[in-house]
N, C-alpha and C positions, 0 to 999 in steps of 0.2 A: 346586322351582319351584311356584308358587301362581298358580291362574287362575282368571279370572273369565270364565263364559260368560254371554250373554243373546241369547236369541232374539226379536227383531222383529217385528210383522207393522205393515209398513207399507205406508197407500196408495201405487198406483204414481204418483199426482201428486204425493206428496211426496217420491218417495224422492232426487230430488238435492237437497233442502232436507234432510233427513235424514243425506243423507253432509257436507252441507257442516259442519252443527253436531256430528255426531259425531268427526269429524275433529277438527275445531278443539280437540273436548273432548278426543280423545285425545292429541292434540300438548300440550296442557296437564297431562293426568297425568302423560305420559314429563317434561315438564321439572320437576313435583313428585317424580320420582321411579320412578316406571313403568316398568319394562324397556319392555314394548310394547305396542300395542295395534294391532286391525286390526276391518275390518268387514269382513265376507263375502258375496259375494251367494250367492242357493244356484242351485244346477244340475240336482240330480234328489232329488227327495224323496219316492221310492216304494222302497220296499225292493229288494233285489235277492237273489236264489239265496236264494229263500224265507223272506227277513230282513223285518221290519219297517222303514217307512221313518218318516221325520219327520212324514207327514202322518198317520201313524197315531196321533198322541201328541199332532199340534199344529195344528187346525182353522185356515186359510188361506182368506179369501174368495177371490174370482174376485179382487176389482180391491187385491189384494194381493199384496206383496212379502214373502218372508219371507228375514231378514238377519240374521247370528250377528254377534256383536261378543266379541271377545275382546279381556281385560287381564290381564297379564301383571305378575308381583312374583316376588322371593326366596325370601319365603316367606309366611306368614299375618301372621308381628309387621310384615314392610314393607309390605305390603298397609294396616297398619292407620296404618303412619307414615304412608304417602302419602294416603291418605284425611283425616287426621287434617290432614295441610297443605294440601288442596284446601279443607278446611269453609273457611276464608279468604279462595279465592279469586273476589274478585265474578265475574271473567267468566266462569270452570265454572257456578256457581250460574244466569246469565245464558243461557247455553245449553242446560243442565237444565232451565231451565223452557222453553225452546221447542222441546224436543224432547218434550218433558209436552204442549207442544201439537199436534204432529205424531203421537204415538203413546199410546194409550192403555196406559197405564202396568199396567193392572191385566190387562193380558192379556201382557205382556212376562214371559219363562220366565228365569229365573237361576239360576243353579247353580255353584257352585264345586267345583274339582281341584286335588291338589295330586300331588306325584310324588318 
């Protein structure tokens, strides 16, 4: 299994503009291909039993949301098929770019796992 995380910070006035385009984008990977995809909200992001939490790694205003998005693949070569059949598709592209307006892109945390 191959996964795609990305961490969020979005205003809290955009964040149901935010699930509605991220949805739609994920419904459209899973039908290019995608096992799954999901969006998270979070719930407690302060360490616990003396652990580091998310906020120690990942600065969050006041009037922010912070939101994991996970995609799911095979492995890394399907990850690259489905990607490779999205570049095609206008309405992903379409929704990319208004999520580029809702979230500034250059603060969004990505990282991939594989297992």
């Amino acid at each position: 299994m191959y996964t795609i995380i990305c961490f969020f910070r979005v205003k809290e006035k955009d964040v149901q503009t935010f699930l509605k385009l991220t949805t739609k984008s994920g419904d459209l990977l899973k039908s290019h291909g995608a096992i799954d995809h999901h969006i998270y909200f979070s719930k407690e992001l302060t360490g616990r039993q003396g652990s580091m939490g998310i906020l120690n790694l990942i600065e969050v205003e006041e009037d922010e949301k912070l939101l994991l998005g996970q995609s799911m693949f095979k492995d890394e070569e399907h990850y690259y098929e489905v990607m490779k059949k999205t570049g095609s598709d206008d309405i992903i592209h379409y929704l990319n770019s208004h999520i580029k307006d809702i979230v500034e892109m250059t603060r969004v945390v990505t990282s991939s796992f594989y297992h």
